[in-house]
Every structure is written in structure tokens, then in C-alpha cells.
N, C-alpha and C positions, 0 to 999 in steps of 0.2 A: 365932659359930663357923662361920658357913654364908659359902661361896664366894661374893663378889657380884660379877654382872657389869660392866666398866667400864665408863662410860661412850663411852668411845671405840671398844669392840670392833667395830660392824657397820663402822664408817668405816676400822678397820683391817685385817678381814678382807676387804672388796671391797678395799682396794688394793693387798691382799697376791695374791689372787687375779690383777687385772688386772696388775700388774709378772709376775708368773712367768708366765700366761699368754703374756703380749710376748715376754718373754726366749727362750721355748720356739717363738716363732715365728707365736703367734699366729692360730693357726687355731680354738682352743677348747677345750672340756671338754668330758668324757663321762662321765657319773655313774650310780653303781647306785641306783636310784630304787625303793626298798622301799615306799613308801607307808606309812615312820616319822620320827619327829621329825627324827632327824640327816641322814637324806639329802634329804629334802624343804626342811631350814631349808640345807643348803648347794648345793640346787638356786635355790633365793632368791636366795641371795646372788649365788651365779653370773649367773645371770637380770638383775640390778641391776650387778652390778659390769660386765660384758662385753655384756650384750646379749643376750635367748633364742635369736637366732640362731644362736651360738654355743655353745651349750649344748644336749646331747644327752644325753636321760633313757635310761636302758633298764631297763623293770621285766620280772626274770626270771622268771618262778610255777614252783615245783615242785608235789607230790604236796600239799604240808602248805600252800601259799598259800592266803591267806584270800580271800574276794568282796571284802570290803572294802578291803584295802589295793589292791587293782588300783584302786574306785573313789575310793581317798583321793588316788592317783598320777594320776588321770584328773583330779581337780578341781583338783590345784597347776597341772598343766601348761593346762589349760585358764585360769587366771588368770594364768600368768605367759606366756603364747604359747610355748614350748621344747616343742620336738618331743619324743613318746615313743614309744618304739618297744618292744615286746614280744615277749622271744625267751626261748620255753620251752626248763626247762633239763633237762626230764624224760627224752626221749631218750640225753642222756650222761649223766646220772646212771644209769638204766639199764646201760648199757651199761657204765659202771665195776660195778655191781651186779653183773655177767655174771662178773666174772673177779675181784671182790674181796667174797668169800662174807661176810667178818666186817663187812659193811657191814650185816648184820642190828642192830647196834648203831647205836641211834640218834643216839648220839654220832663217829661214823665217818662215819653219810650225812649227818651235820650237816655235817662238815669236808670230804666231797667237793663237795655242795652249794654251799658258802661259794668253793670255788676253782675250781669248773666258772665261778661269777659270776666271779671275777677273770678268766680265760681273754677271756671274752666281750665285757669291759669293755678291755680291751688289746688286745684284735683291732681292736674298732671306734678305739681310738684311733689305734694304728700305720696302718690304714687312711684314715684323715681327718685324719693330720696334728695330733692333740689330743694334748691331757694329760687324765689318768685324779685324778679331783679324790675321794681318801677320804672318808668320810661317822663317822669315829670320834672319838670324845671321848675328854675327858681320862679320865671315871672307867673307860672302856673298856681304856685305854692301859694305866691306871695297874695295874688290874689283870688285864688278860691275857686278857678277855673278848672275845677275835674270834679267830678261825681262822689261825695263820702262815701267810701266803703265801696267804691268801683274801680276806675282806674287810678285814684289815689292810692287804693291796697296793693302796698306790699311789704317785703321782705326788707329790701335794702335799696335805695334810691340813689343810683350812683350821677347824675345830673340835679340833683336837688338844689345845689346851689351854684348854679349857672345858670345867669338868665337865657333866656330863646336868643338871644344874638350870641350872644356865647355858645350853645352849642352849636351855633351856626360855624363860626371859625373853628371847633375843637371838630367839626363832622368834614371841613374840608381837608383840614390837616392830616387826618387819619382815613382817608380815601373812601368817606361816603357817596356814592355815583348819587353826579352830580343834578339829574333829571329829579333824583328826590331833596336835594339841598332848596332846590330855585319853586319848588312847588308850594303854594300857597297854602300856608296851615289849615287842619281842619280835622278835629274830633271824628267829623265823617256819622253823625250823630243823627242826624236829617239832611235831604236834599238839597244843595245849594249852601249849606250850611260853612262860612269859613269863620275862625277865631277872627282876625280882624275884622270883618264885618260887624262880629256878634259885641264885640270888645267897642270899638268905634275909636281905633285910632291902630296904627301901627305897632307889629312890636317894641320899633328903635324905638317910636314914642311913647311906649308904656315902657320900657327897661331903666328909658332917662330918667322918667319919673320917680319909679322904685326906685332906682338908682341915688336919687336925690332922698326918697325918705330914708332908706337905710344909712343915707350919711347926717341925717339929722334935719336939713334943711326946708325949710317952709316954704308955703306954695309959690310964693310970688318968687323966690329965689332959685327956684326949682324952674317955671314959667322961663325965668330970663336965662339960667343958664344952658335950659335945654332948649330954646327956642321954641316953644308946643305952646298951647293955648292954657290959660285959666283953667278952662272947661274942662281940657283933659286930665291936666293934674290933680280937677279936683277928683273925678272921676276913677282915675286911679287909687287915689285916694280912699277914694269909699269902697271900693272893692275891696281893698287890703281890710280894710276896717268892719266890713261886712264878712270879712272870713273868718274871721278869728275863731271860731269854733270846729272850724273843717280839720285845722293847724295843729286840735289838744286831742289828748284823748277825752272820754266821758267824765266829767266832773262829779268824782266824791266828796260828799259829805264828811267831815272832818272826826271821826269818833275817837279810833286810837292814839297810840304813843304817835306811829307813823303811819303816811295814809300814802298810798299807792297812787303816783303819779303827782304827791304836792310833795313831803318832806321823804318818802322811801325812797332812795339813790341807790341803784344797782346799776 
């Protein structure tokens, strides 16, 4: 029941990577470097496919960063040679703070947080001639777990469809140090904050689930072949089903011959 990675996935994410890099001209990537699995295993990749050269970390710390994740981002880049560079995001968080009172909700200074980092990460690209390379997976994707227009934004998503256990095996094989493999997920968004917790089950447990609706299978089929409760499948469930907007772009109104993002295919 469980999602297994292919065997070909690292040989086809570096050349998915180094083809769109070229096409976009070839100057590089810039990547939000959390010092967690997903940004760290597609700073790898980067690193491998293109050259650290061309590969630009930026780890942002707000109020809630942890010590460790700075020294977990300090030890990738120091094994992979790729520059890091560290730009606190406290200042304009702040400063949104000043004039958007309901940001007492730590769900609020979660989502300014997540898109102060998008800002920072598109500046340095527009500026260096890069592309902005996403750090999100598929069980993220699938159910709506990142900030619209924050850490959802980017360029090119090269983990997009590998669930978190999946980049779990594709981050061992390619020599992701292993203190940040075994580390317990977390946007790093508020205090204490981890995805499983906030999620209310496992990843293995949510991936089986995905796992099961992308193959078509209904819940109770899903329940018995992944061993997980009712509750969570349905759960999962509703999440998938509560994202569906995060997933599109902005929905047009139908006027023309062809409408940009229903029948315009480019």
C-alpha cells in the first residue's frame, strides 16, 4: 500500500532540474534552505545536477527558528560547497505586525512568515538571473499544507510528486546528513509547532492514504489496506478535498475563443 520510490527518480529529477535551468538561461537556482528534509534533499540535488556554483541557499530565521536547523543548513552546505546566506525575516514580519493587529494569531504570522520567505527568495532570483526551485512534496501538495503564494511559490517544484516518505528514501540515497533525515518535520512556523502533530497522524499514515485515493480506492478499502483508522482516512481525505483551490491558478471567467488557464494550452 505504501508509495515506493523509483528507481530512476534521482537520475530524473537532476535532469529535470539541469534541462529547465538551461531553458531559463542558465544562470542557477535559489532555494529557501530550512534546515528540513525537503529543502535540504532538493538543495542535493541541485548541487549534483548543476554544480554548487550555481546553487544559492538562503536560510531565513524568524522569532520561532530553531539553533538547530541553522546548524543542520550549515552542515549540507558545508558538504555540498553551495553558498549560504542568511537573511533575517524578523524585521518585516514586524513591521507587517505594526499594521496587521490579527497577526496575534499564530496562524496568520505563520502565512506572513511563509510569504515574507517567498519575497526574499524572488528578489535574489530576479536579481541573479535564477530560477526559484520549490522545496514541496507531493503529500504537501496533495493536501494543501503550505501557505498560497508563500512556500508554495515557485519556479519549478522538483519533489512535487514524491510523497514525504519518498523523499525520505530519495534524501538517504543521495547523502542527505543524516541528523536532518531522522528530524521531526516542521514548517518551523510557531513554537513547538511539528506537521504531525498539526496533521494528526503520521506521514507513513497520511501517504497510505493519498496513496489509496490517487489509486482510486474508497475509504474503507484504503482503512483495511493500510491498516490506519476510519478517522484518518477520512481526514485525509478532507484535506485533499479542502485544497483544491491552493492546486489552480485564479479561476477566469470564460469570455473569449480561449481562456487562459481552461482551454489556452501552451
Amino acid at each position: 500500500m505504501r508509495p515506493q520510490l523509483r528507481e530512476h527518480a534521482r537520475d530524473a529529477i537532476e535532469d529535470f532540474v539541469r534541462h529547465h535551468v538551461e531553458m531559463c538561461g542558465g544562470g542557477g537556482v535559489v532555494i529557501g534552505l530550512s534546515g528540513g528534509l525537503d529543502s535540504a534533499t532538493v538543495s542535493k540535488l541541485c548541487c549534483d545536477a548543476i554544480g554548487p556554483d550555481r546553487v544559492l541557499n538562503i536560510y531565513m530565521p524568524s522569532a520561532t527558528s530553531s539553533a538547530q536547523d541553522l546548524r543542520d543548513a550549515e552542515e549540507l552546505c558545508r558538504s555540498t560547497g553551495a553558498e549560504l546566506r542568511i537573511i533575517d525575516i524578523c524585521p518585516a514580519v514586524e513591521a507587517f505586525r505594526s499594521i496587521l493587529p490579527e497577526m496575534e494569531r499564530k496562524d496568520m504570522a505563520g502565512n506572513v512568515m511563509a510569504r515574507c520567505r517567498m519575497v526574499v527568495l524572488f528578489h535574489h532570483a530576479r536579481l541573479m538571473g535564477r530560477v526559484v526551485m520549490g522545496t514541496s512534496n507531493k503529500s504537501e501538495i496533495l493536501t494543501g499544507y503550505f501557505t498560497k503564494f508563500g512556500d508554495g511559490a515557485s519556479d519549478f517544484c522538483p519533489l512535487g510528486d514524491l510523497y514525504k516518505t519518498e523523499v525520505r528514501q530519495l534524501a538517504s540515497q543521495i547523502g542527505v546528513p543524516r541528523t536532518i533525515i531522522d528530524k521531526a518535520p516542521s514548517a518551523g512556523l510557531w513554537g513547538g509547532q511539528t506537521d504531525e502533530i498539526e496533521m494528526g497522524m503520521t506521514y507513513d499514515e497520511l501517504d497510505q492514504a493519498l496513496y489509496g485515493i490517487e489509486r482510486g480506492l474508497d475509504d474503507e478499502a484504503i482503512a483495511a489496506e493500510a491498516s490506519i483508522s476510519m478517522e484518518k482516512v477520512l481526514r485525509a481525505r478532507a484535506m485533499h478535498s479542502c485544497s483544491v483551490h491552493k492546486r489552480k491558478m485564479p479561476l477566469i471567467p470564460k469570455m473569449g475563443l480561449r481562456t487562459v488557464g481552461l482551454d489556452w494550452r501552451e
